[in-house]
N, CA and C atoms as an extended XYZ file, in Angstrom:
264
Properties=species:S:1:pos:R:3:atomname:S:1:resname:S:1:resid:I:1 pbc="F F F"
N        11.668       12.686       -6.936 N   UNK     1
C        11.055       11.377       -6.744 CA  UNK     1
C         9.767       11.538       -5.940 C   UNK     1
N         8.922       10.630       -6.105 N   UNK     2
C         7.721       10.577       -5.075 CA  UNK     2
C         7.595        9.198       -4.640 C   UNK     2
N         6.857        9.152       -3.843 N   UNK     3
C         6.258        7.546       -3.299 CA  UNK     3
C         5.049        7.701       -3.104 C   UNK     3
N         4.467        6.236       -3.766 N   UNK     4
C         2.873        6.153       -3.768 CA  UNK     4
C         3.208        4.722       -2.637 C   UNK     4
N         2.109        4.722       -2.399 N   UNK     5
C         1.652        3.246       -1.619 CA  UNK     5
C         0.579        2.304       -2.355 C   UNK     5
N         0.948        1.589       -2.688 N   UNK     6
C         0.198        0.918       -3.502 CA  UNK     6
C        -0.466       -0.915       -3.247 C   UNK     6
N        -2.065       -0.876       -3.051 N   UNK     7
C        -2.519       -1.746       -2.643 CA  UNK     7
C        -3.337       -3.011       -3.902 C   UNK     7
N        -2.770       -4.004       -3.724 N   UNK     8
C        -3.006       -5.167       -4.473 CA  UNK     8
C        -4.372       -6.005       -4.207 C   UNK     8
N        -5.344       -6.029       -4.914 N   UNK     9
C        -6.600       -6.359       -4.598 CA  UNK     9
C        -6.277       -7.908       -5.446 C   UNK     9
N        -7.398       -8.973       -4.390 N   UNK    10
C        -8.067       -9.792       -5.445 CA  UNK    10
C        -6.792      -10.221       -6.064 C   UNK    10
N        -7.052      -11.251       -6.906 N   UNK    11
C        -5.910      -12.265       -7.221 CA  UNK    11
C        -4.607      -11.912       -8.078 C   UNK    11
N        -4.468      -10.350       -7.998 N   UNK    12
C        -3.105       -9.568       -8.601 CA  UNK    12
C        -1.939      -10.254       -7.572 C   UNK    12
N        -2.145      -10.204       -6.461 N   UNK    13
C        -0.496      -10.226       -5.618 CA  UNK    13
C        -0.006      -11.984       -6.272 C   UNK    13
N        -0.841      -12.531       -6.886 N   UNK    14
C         0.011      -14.112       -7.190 CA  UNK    14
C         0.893      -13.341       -8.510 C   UNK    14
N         0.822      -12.300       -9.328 N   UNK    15
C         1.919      -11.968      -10.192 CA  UNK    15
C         3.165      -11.978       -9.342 C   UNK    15
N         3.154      -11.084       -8.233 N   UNK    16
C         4.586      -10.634       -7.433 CA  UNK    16
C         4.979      -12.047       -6.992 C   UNK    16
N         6.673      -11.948       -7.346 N   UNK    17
C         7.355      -13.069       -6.985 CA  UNK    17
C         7.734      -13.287       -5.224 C   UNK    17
N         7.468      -12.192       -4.291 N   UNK    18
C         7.132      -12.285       -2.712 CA  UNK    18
C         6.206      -11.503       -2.274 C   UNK    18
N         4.850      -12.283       -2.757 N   UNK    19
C         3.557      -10.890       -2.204 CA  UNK    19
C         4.054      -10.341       -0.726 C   UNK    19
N         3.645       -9.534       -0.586 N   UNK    20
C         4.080       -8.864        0.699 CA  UNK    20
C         2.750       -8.374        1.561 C   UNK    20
N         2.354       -8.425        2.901 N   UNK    21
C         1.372       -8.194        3.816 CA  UNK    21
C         1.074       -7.222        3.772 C   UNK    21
N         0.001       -6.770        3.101 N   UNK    22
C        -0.293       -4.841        3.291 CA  UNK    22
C         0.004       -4.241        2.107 C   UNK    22
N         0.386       -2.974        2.234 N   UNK    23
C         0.785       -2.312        1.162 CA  UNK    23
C         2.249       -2.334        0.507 C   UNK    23
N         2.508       -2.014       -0.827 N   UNK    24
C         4.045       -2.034       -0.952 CA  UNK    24
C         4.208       -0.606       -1.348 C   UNK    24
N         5.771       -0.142       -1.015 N   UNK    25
C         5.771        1.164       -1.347 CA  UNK    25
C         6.705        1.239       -1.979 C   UNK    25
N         6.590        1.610       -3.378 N   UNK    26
C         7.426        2.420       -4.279 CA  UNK    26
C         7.646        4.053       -4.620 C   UNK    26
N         8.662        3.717       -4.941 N   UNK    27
C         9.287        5.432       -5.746 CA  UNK    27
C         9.075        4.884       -7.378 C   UNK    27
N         8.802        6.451       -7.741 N   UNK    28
C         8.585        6.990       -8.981 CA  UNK    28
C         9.211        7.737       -9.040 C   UNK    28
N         9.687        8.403      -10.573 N   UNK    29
C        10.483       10.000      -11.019 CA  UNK    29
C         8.931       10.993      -10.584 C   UNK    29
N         9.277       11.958      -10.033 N   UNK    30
C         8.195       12.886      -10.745 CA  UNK    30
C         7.506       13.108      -11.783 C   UNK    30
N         6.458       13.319      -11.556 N   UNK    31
C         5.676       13.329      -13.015 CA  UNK    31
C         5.146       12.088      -13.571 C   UNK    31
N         5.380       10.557      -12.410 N   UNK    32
C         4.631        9.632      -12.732 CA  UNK    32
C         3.222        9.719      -12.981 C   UNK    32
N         2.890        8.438      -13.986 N   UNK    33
C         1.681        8.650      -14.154 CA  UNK    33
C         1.194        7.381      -14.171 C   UNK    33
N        -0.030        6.943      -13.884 N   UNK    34
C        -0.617        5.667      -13.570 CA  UNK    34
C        -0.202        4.453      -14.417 C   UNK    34
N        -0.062        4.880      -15.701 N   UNK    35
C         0.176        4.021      -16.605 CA  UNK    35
C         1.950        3.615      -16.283 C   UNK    35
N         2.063        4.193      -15.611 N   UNK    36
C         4.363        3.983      -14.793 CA  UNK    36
C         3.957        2.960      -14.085 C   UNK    36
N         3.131        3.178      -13.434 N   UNK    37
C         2.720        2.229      -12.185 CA  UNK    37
C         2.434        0.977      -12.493 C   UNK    37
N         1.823        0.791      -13.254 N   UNK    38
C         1.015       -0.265      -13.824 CA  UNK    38
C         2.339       -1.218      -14.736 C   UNK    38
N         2.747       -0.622      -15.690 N   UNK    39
C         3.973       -0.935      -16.299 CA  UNK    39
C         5.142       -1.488      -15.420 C   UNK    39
N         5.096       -1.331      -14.190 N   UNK    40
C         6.046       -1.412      -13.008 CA  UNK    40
C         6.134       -2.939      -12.223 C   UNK    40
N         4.816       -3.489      -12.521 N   UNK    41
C         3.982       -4.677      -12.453 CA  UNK    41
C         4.303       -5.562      -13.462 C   UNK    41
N         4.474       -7.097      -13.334 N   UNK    42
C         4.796       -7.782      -14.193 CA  UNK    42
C         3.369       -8.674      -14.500 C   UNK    42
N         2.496       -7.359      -14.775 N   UNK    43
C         0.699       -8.201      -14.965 CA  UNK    43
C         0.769       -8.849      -16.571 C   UNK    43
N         0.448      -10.092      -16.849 N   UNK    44
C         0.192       -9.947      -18.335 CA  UNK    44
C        -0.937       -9.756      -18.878 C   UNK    44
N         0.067       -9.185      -20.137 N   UNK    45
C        -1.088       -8.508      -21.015 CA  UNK    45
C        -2.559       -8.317      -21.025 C   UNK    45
N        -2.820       -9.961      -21.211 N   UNK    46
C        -4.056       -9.608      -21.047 CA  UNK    46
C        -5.556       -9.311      -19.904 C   UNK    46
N        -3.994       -9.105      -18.930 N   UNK    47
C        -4.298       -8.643      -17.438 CA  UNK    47
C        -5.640       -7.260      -17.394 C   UNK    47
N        -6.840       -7.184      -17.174 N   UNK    48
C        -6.626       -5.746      -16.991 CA  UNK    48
C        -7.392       -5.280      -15.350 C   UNK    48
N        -7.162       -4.226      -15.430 N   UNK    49
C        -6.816       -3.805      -14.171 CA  UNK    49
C        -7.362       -2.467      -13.799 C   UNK    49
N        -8.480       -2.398      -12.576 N   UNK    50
C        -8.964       -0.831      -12.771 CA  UNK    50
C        -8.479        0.008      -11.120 C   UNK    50
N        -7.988        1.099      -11.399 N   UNK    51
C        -7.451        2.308      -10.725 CA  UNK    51
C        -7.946        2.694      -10.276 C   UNK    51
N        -8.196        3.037       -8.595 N   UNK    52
C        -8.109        3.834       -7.979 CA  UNK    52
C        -7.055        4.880       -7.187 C   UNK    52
N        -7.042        5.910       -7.362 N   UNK    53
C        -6.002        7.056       -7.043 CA  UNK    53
C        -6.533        8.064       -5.828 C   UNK    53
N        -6.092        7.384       -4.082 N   UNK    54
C        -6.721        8.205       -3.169 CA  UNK    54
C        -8.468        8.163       -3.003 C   UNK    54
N        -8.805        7.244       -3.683 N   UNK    55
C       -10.499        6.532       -3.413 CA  UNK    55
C       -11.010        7.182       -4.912 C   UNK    55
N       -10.544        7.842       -5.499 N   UNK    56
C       -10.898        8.015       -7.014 CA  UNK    56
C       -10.685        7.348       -8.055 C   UNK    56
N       -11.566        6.978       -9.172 N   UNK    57
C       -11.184        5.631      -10.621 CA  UNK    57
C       -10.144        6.988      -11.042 C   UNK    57
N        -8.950        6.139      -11.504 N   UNK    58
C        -8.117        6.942      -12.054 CA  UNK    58
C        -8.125        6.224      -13.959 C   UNK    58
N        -7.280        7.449      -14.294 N   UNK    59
C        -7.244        7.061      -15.910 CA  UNK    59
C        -5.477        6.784      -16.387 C   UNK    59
N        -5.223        6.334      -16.930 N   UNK    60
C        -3.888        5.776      -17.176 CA  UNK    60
C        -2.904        6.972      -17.292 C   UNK    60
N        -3.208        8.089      -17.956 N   UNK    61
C        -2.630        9.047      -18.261 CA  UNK    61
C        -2.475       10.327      -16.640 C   UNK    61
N        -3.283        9.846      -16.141 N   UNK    62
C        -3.487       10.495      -14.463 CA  UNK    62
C        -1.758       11.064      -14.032 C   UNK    62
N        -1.520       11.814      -13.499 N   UNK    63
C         0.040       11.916      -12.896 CA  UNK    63
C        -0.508       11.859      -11.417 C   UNK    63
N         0.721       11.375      -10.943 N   UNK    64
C         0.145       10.713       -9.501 CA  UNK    64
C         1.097       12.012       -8.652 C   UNK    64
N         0.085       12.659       -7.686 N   UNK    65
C         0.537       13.116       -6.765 CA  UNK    65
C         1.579       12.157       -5.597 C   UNK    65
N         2.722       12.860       -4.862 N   UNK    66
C         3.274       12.333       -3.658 CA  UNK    66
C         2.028       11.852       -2.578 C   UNK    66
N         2.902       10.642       -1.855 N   UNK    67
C         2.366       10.246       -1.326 CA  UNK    67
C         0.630        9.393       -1.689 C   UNK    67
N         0.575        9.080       -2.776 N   UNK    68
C        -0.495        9.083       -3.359 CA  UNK    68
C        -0.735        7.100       -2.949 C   UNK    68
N        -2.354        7.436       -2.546 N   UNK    69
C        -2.753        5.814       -2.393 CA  UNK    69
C        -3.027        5.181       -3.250 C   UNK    69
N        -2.639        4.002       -3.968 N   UNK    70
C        -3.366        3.687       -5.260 CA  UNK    70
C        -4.005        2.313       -4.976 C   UNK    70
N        -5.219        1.749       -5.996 N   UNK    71
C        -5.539        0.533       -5.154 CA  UNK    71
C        -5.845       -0.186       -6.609 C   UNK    71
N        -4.813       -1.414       -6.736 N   UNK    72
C        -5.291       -1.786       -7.852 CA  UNK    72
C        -6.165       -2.899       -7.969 C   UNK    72
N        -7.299       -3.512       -8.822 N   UNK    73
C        -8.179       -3.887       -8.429 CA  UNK    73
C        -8.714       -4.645       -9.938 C   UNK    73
N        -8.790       -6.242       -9.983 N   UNK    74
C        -8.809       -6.963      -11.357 CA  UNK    74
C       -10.492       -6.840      -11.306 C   UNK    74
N       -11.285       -6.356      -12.584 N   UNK    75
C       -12.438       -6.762      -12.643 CA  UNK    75
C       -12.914       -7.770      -12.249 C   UNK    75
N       -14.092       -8.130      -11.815 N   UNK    76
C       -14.880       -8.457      -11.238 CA  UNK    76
C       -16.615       -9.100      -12.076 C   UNK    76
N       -16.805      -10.137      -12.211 N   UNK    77
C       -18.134      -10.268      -12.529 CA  UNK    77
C       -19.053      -11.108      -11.556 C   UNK    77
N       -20.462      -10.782      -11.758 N   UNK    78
C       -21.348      -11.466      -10.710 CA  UNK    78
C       -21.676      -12.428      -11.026 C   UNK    78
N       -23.014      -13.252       -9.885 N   UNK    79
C       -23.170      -14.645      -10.614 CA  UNK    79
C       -23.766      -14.531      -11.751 C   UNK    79
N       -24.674      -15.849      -11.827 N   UNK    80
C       -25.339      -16.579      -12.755 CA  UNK    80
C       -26.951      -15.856      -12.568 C   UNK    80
N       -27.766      -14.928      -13.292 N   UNK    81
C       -29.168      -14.752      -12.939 CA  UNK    81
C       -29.939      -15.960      -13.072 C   UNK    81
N       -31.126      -16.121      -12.247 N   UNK    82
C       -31.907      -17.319      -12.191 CA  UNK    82
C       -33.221      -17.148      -11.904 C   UNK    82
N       -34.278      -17.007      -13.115 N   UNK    83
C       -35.581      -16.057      -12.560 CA  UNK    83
C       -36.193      -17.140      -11.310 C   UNK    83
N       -36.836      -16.548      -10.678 N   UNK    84
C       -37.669      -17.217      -10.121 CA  UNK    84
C       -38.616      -18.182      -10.730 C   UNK    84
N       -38.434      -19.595       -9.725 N   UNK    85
C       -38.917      -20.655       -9.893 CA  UNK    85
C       -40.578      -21.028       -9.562 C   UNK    85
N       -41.722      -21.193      -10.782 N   UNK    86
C       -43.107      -21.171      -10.572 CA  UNK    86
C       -43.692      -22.521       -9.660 C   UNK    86
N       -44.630      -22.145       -8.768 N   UNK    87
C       -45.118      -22.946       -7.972 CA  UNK    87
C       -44.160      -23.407       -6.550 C   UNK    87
N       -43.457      -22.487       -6.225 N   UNK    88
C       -42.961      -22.825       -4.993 CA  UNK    88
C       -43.162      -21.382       -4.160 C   UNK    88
């Protein structure tokens, strides 16, 4: 078995039915791999969701070392561009 610690960014923790303060820590079999993790989560579908593994973008297929930090993290877009306004 291993244990990762795994941190919930941004509006993921309203999936969990008792978000919890901080990190949550699970066990995995050995030989987990990001895509266990993720699957482990009751995100839907058309949830998606980008990986970091120990401050690195991880890839789904990744096997997660013990003790491993993971930080999961829902895309993100910026505002509205607005060129600058003439005569002011």
């Amino acid at each position: 078995m291993l244990r990762v610690e795994v941190h919930l960014h941004g509006g993921l923790l309203r999936y969990l039915p008792d978000p919890p303060r901080g990190a949550l820590w699970r066990e995995y079999p050995a030989g987990a791999r990001v895509a266990d993790v993720l699957a482990s989560f009751d995100f839907p579908a058309e949830q998606r969701v980008i990986v970091g593994v120990n401050g690195q973008t991880a890839k789904l297929d990744d096997v997660l070392p013990d003790s491993a930090r993971l930080d999961l993290v829902p895309p993100i877009s910026g505002g509205q561009y607005l060129p600058p306004s003439k005569g002011i």
